[in-house]
KEMARSE-75953 format. One line per 4 residues: their letters; for each residue x, y, z of N, C-alpha, C, CB. Coordinates in steps of 0.001 Angstrom, whole numbers, plus 500000, padded with zeros to 6 digits. Glycine has a CB too. Example, Ala and Ser with C-alpha at 12.3 -4.5 7.8 and 13.67 -1.06 7.14 Angstrom:
2
AS> 513190/494310/507800/512300/495500/507800/513200/496700/507800/511308/495527/509046 ~ 512850/497750/507080/513670/498940/507140/512900/500030/507870/514084/499402/505725
This chain:
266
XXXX> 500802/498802/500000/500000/500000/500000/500849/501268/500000/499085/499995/501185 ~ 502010/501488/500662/502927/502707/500794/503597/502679/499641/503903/502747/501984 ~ 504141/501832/499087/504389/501514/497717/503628/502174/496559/504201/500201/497611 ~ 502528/501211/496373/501356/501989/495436/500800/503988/495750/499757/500832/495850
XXXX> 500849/504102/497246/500618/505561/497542/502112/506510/496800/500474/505719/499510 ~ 503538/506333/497267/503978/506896/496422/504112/506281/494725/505016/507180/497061 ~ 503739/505729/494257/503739/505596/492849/502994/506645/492417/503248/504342/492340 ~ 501410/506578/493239/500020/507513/492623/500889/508797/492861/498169/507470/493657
XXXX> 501662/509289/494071/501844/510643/494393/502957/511286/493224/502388/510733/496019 ~ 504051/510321/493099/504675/510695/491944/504011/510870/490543/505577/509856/491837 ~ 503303/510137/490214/502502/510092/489205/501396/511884/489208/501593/508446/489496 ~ 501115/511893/489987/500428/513333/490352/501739/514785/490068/499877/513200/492395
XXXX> 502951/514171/490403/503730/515729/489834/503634/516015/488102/505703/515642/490230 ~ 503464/517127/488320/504194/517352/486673/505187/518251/486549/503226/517895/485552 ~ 505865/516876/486336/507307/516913/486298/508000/518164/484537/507761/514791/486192 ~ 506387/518104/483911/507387/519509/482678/507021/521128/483678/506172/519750/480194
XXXX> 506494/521185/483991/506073/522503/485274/506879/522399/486495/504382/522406/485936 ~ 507752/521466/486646/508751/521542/487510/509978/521759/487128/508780/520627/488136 ~ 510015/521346/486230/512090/521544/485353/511483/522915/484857/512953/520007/483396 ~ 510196/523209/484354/510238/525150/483841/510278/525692/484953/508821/525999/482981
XXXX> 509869/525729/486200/509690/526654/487258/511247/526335/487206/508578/526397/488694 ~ 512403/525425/488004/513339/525302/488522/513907/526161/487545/513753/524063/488837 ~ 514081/526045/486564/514477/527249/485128/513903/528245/485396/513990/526975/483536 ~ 513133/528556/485620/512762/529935/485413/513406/530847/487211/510649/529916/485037
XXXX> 512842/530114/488075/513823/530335/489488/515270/530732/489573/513914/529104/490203 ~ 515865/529947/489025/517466/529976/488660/517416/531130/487747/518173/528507/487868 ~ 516896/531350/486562/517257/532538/485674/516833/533849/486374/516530/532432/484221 ~ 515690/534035/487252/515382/535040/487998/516409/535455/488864/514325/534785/488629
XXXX> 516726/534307/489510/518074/534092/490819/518744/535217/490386/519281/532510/490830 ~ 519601/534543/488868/520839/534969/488382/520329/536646/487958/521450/533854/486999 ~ 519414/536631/487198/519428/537927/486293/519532/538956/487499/517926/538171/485197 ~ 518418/538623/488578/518237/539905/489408/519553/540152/490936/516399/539701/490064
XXXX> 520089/538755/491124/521544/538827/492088/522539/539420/491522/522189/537509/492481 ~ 522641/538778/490243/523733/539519/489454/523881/540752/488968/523916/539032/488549 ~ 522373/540570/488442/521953/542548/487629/522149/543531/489140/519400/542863/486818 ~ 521666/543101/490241/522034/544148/491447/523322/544182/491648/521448/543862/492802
XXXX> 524323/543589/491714/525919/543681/491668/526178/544362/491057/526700/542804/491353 ~ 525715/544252/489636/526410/544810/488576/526495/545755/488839/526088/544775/487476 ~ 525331/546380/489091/524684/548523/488946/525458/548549/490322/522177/549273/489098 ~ 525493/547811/491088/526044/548528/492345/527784/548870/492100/525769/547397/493809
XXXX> 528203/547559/491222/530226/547981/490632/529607/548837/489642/531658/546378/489671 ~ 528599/549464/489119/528904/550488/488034/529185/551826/488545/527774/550615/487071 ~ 527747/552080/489637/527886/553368/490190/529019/553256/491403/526405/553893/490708 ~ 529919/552239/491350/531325/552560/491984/532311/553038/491118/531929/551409/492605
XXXX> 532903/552075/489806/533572/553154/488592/533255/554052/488333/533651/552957/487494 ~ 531997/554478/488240/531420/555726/487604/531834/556882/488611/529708/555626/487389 ~ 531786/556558/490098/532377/557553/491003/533715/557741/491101/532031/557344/492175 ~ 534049/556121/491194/535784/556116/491583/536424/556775/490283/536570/554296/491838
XXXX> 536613/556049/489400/537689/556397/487743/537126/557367/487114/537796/555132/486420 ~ 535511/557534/486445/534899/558917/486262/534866/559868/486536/534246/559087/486321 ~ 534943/559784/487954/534528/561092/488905/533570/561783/488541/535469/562080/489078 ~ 532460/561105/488734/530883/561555/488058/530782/561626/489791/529558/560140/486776
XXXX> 529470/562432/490168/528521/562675/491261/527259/562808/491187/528759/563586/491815 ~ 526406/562248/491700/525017/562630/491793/524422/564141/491420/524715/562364/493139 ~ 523682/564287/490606/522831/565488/490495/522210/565773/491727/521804/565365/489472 ~ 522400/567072/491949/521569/567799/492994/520168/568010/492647/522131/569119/493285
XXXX> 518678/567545/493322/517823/568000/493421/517069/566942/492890/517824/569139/493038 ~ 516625/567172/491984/515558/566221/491332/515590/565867/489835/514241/566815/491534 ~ 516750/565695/489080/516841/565970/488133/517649/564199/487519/517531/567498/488150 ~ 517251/564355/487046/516976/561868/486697/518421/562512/485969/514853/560517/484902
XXXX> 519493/561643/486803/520862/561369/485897/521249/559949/485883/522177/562174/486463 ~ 522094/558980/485306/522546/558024/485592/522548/557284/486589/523235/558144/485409 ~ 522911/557990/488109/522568/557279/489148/521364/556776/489760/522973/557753/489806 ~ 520287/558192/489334/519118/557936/489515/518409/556569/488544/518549/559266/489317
XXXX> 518577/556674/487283/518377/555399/486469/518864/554504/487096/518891/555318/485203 ~ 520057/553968/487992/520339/552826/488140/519441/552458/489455/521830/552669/488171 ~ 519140/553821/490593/518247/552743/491342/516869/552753/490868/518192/552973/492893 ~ 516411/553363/489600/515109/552937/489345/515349/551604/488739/514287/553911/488457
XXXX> 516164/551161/487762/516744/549592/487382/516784/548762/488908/518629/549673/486584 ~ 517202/549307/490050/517395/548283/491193/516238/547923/491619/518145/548715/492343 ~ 514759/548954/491838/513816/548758/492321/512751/548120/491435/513575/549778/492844 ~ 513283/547847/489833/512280/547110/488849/512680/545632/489404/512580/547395/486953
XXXX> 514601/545787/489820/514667/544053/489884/514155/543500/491103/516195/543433/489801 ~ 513737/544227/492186/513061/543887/493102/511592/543285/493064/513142/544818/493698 ~ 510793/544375/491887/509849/543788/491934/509749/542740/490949/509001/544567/491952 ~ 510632/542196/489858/510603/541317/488823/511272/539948/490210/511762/541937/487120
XXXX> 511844/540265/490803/512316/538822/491747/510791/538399/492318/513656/539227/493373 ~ 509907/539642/492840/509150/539076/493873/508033/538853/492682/508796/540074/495373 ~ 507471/539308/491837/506650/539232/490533/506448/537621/490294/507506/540022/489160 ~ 507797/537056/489984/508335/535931/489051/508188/534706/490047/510040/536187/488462
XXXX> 508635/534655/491322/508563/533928/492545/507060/533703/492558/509180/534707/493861 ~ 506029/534704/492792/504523/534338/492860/504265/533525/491520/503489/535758/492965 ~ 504640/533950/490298/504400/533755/489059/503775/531976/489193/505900/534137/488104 ~ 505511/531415/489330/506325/530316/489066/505139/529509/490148/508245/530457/489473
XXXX> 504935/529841/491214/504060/528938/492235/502499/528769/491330/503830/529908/494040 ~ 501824/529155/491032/500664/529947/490567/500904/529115/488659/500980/532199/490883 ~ 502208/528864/488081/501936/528162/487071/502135/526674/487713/502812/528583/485833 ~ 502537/525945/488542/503172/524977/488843/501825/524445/489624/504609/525239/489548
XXXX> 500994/525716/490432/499514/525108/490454/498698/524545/489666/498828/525757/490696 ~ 498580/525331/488730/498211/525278/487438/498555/523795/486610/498906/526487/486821 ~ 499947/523393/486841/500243/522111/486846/499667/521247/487301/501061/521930/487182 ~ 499601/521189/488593/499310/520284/489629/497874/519975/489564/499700/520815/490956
XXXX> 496558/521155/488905/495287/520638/488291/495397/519883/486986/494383/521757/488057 ~ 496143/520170/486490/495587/519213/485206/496706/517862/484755/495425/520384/483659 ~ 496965/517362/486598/497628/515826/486296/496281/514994/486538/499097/515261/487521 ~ 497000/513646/486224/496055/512716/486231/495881/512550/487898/496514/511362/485337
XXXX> 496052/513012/488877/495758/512517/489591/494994/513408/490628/496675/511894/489810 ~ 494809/514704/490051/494484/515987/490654/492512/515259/489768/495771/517970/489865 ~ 492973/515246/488605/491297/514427/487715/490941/513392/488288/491348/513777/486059 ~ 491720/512415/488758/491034/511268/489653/490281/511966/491046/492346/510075/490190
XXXX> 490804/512420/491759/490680/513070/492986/488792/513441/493232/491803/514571/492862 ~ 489343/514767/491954/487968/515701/491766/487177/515308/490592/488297/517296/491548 ~ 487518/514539/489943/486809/513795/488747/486502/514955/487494/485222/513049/489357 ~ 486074/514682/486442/485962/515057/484915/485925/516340/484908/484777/514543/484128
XXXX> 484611/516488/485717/483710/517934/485603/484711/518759/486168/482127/518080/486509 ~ 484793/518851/487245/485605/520252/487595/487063/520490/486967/485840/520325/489211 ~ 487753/519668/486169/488726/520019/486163/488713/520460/484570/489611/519075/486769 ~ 487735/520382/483532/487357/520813/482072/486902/521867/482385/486412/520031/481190
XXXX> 486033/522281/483144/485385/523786/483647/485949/524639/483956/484691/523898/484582 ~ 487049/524400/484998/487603/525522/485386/489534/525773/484730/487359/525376/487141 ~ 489633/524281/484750/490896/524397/484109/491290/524889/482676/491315/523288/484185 ~ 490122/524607/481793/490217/525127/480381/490466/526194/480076/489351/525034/479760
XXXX> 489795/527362/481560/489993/528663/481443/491172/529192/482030/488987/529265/481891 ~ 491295/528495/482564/492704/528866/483718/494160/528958/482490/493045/527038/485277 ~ 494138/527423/481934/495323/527388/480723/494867/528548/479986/495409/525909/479641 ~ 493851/528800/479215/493841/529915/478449/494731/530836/479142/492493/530444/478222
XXXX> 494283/531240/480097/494576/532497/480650/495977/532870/481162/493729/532646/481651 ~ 496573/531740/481480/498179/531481/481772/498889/531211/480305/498440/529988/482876 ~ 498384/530750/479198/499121/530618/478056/499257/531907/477451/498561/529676/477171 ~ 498305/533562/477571/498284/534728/477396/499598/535078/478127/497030/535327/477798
XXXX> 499187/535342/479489/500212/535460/480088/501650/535696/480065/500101/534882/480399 ~ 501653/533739/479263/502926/533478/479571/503656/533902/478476/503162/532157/479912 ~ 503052/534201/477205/503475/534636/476059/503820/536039/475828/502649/534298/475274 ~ 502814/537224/476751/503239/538169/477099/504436/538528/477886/502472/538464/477443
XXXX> 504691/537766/478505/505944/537636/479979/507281/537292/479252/505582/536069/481360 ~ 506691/536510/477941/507793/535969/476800/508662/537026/476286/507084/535339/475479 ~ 507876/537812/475559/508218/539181/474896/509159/539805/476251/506582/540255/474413 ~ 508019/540099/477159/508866/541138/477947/510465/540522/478342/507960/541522/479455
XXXX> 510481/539374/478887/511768/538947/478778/512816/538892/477444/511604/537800/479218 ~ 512324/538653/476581/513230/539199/475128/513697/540362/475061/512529/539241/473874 ~ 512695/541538/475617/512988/542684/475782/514654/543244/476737/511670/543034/476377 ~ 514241/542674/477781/515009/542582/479147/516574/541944/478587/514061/541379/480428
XXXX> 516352/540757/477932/517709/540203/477311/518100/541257/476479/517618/538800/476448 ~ 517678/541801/475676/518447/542673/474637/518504/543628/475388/517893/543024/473241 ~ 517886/544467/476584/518453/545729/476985/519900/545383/477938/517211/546611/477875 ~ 519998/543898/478858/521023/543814/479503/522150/542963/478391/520622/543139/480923
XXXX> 521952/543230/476860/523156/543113/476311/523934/544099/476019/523085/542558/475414 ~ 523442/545371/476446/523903/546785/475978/524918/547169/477210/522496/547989/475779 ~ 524566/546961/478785/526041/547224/479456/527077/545982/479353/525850/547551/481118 ~ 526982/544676/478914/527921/543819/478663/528853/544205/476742/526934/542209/478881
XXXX> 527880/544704/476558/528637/545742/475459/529761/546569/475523/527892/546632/475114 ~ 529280/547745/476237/529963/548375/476872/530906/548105/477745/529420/548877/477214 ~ 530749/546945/478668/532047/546701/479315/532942/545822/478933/531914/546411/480427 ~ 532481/545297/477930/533235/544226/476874/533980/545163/476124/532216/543240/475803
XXXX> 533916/546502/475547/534823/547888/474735/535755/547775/475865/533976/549775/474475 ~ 534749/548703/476969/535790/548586/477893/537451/547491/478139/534911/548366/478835 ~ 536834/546363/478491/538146/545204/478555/538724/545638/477742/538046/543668/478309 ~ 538265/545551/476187/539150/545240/475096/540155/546608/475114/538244/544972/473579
XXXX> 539477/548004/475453/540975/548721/475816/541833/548587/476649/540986/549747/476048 ~ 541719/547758/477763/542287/547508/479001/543449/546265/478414/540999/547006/480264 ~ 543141/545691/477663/543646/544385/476902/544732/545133/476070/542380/543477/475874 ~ 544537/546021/474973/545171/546514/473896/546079/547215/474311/544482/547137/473062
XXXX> 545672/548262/475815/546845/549142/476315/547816/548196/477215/546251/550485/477256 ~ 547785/547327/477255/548865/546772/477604/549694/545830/476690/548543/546223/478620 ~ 548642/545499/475488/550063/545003/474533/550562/546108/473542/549698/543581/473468 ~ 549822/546898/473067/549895/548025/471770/551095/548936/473566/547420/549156/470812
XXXX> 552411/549444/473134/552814/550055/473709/553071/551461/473296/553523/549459/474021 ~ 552597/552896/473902/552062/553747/473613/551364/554438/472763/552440/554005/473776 ~ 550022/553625/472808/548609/553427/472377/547835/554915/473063/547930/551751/473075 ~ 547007/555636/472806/545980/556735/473427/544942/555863/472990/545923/558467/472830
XXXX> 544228/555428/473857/542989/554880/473214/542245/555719/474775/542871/552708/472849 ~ 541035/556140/473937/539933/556597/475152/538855/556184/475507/539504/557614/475097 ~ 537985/555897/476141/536764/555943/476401/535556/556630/476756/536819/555528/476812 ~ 534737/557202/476274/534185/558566/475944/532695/557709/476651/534278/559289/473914
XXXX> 531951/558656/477407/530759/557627/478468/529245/558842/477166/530871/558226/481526 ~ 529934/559842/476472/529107/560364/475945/528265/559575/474736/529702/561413/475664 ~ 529172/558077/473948/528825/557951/473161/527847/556431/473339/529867/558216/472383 ~ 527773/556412/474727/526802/555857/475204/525315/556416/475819/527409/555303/475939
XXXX> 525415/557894/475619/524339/558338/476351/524564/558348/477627/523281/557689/476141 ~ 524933/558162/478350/525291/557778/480126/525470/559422/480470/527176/556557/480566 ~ 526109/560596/479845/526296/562112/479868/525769/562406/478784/527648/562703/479970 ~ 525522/563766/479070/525158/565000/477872/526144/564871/477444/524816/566549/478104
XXXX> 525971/565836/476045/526930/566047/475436/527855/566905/475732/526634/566196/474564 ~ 527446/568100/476235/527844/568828/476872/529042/568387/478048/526760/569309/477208 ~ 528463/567322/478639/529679/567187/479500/530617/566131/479245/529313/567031/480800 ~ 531935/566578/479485/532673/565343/478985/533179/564392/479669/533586/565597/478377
XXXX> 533014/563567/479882/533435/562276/481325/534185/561048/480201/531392/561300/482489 ~ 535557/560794/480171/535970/560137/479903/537421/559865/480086/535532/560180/479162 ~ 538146/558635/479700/539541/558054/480446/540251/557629/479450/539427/556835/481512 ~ 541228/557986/479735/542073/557491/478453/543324/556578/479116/542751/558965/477455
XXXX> 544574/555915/477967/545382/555022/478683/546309/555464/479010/545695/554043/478223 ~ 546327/557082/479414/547708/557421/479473/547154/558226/481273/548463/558645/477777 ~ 546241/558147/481359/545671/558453/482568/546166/557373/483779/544103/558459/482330 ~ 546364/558166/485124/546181/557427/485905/545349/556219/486341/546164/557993/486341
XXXX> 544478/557289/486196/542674/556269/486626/542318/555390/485812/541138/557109/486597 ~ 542647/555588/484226/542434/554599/483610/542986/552867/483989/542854/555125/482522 ~ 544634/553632/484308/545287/552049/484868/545074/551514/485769/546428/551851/485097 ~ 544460/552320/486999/543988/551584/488386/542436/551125/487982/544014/552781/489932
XXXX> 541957/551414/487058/540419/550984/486517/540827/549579/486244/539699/551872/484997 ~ 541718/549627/485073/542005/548893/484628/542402/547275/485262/542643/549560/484134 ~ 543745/547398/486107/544405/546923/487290/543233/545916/488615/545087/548515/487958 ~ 542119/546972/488749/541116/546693/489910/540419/545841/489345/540255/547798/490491
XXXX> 539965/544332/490357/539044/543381/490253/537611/544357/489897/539040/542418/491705 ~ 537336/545119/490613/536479/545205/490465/535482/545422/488457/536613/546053/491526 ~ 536546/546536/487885/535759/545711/486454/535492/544775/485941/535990/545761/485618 ~ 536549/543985/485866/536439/542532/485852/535261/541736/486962/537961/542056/486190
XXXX> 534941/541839/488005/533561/541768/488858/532853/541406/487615/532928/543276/489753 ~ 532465/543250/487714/531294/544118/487257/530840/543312/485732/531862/545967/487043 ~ 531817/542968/484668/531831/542966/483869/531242/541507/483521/532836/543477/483617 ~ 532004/540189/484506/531306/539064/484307/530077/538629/485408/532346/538069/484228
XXXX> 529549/539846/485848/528324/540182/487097/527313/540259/485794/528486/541997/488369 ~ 527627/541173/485074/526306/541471/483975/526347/540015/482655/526695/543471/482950 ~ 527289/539448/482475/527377/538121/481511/526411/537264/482006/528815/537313/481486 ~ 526948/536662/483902/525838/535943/484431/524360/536673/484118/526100/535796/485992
XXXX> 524351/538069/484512/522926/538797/484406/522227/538245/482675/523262/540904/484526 ~ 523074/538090/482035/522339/538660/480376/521910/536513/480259/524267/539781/478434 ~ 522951/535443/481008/522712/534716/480818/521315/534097/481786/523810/534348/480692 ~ 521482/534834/482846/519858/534566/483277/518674/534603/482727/519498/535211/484040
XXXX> 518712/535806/482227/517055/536768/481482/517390/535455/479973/517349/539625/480795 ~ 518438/534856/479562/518379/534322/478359/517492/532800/479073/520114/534195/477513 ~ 518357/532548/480343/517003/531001/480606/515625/531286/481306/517653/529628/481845 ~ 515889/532524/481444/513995/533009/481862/513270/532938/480272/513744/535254/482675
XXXX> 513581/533233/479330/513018/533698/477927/513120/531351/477574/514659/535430/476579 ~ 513820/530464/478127/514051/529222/477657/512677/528895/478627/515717/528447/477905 ~ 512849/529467/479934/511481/528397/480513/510297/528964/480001/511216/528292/482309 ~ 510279/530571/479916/508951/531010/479253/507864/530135/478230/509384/532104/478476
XXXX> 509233/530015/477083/508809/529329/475950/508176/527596/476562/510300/529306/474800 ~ 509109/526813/477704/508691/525912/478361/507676/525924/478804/509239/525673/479030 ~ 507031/526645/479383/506041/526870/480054/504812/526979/478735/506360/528179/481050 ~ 505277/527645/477958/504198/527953/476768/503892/526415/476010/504953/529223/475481
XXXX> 504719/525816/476057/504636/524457/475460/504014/523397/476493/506112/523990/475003 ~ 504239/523479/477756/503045/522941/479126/502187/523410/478974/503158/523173/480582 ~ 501514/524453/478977/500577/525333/478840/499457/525071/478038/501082/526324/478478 ~ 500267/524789/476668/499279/524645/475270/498898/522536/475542/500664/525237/473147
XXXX> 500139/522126/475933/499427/520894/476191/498674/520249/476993/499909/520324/476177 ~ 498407/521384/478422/497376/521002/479223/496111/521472/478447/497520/521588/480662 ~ 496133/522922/477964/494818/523615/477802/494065/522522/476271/495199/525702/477397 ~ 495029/521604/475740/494352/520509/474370/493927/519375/475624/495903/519665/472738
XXXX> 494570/519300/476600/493949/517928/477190/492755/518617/478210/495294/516816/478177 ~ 492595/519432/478700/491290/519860/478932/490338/520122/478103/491306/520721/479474 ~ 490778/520573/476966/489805/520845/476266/489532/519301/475062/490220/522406/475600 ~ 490179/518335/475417/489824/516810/474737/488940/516291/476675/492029/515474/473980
XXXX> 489499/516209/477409/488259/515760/478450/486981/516210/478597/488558/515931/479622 ~ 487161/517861/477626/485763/518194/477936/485206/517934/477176/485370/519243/478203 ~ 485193/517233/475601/484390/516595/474665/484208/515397/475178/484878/516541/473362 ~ 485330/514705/475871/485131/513085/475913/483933/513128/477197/486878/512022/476377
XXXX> 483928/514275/478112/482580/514688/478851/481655/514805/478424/482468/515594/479371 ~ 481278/515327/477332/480100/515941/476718/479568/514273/475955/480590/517526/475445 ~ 480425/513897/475628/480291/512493/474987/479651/511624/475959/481681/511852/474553 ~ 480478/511653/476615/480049/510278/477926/478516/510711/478634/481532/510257/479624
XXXX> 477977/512335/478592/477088/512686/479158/475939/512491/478021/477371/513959/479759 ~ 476378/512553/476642/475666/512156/475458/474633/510855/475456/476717/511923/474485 ~ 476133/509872/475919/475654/508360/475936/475272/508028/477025/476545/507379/475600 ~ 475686/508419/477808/474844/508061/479318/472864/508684/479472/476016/509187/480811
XXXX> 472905/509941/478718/471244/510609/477928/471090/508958/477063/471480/512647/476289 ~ 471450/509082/476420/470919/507932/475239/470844/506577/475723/471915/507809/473937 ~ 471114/506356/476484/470888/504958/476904/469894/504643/478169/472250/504412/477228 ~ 469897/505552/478720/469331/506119/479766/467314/506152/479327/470266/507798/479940
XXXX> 467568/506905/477995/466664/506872/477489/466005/505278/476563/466960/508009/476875 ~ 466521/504885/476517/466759/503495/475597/466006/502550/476863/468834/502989/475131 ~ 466472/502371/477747/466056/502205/479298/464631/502359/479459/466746/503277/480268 ~ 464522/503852/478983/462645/504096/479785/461906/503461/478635/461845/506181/480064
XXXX> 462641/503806/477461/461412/503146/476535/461426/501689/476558/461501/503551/474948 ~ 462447/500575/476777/461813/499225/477125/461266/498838/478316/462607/498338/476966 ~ 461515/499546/479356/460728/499269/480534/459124/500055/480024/461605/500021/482097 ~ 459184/501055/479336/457632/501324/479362/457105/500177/478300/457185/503064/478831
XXXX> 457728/499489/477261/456867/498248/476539/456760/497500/476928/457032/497708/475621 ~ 457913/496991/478139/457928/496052/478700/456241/496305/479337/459279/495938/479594 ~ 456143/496657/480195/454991/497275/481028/453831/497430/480133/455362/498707/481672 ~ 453789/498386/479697/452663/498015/478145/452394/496538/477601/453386/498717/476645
XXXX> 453576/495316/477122/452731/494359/476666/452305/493172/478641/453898/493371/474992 ~ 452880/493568/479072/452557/492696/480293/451171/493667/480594/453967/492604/481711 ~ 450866/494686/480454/449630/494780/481131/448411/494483/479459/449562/496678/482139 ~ 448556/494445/478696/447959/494103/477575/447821/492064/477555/449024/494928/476267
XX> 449014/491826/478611/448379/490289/478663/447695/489861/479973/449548/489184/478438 ~ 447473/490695/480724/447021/490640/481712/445507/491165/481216/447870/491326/482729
């Protein structure tokens, strides 16, 4: 009997809503642990080797962008965490053993709508993560230039190569914030773990949001194959409620002839 109980209980996971959540968990993990590192070693170069400072007053500069980026990844960690429970429910109705439990009816009724409504969802959530991957390929861009001058000024020997933060947008034009290799700061930039951090902080980041966009699509492919098997139980329902009418009926009419010729021989 303990035997057969875990067989049924294993049999009740669904096990494709568990390898997408564990994927999608891990890519959240990474994108939003890492993406907070990152911005936190940026607005340290940006102070230390730049010598950039906060705008006075109220006026959205770079720093300010990075903690509005810190407080999106806050709510995309806690967003994605509810998400992941809430599809994995969603799982857990439309196994075979969640349908044994509660039988035919309730789980074609309410589940048919439920997959709809999580396969929208999840396809929307799709995009937005595509989105998210291509915007966190733009500071691994940038700090990938970066290396590669850090790389060149030490084999090319008296090289000027610069780095200009204007032709990223990061400053006006107007102001000029940039380092070159003949600079001090450039070589202690250079020299310090910390770019190097920063730099493979945002790689992990860009490779997270890339397995959030792998379980998405996972999830979209669970999704579409629960919402065909609810929506095949709810014909093979409508069927079985068909023939169970029709026979049912088949029933009254020989018991009423039956009854008819017995009282005709009586």
């Amino acid at each position: 009997g303990c035997f057969e109980c875990c067989i049924k209980c294993l049999g009740g996971i669904p096990y494709a809503s568990l390898i997408a959540t564990i994927l999608l968990y891990a890519g959240v993990a990474l994108f939003c642990g890492c993406g907070h590192e990152a911005l936190s070693g940026t607005v340290n170069i940006l102070q230390t080797y730049f010598e950039m400072t906060r705008a006075a007053g109220d006026v959205i500069d770079v720093f300010t962008m990075i903690d509005i980026f810190k407080y999106v990844i806050y709510g995309v960690a806690a967003a994605f965490f509810v998400y992941g429970i809430l599809l994995m429910v969603e799982g857990f109705f439309t196994t075979g053993a969640i349908k044994d439990l509660y039988g035919d009816f309730k789980i074609t009724t309410c589940g048919r709508c439920v997959s709809a409504w999580f396969i929208m969802l999840t396809y929307i959530f799709m995009l937005a993560w595509l989105g998210v991957t291509a915007f966190t390929s733009l500071p691994v861009y940038m700090y990938f230039n970066l290396w590669t001058i850090c790389r060149n000024a030490t084999v090319v020997d008296g090289a000027n190569l610069c780095l200009d933060l204007r032709q990223y947008g990061i400053v006006t034009i107007g102001e000029e914030r940039k380092v070159c290799t003949s600079s001090e700061s450039f070589i202690k930039m250079c020299d310090s773990n910390e770019l190097n951090m920063t730099f493979h902080l945002f790689i992990v980041a860009l490779a997270g949001a890339g397995a959030a966009v792998i379980a998405m699509v996972h999830y979209l492919m669970v999704l579409s194959a629960n919402w065909a098997y609810v929506k095949d139980a709810c014909r093979m329902q409508k069927y079985e409620d068909i023939k169970s009418k029709e026979e049912q009926e088949l029933h009254d009419i020989h018991s009423t002839r039956s009854k008819e010729r017995l009282n005709a021989y009586t």
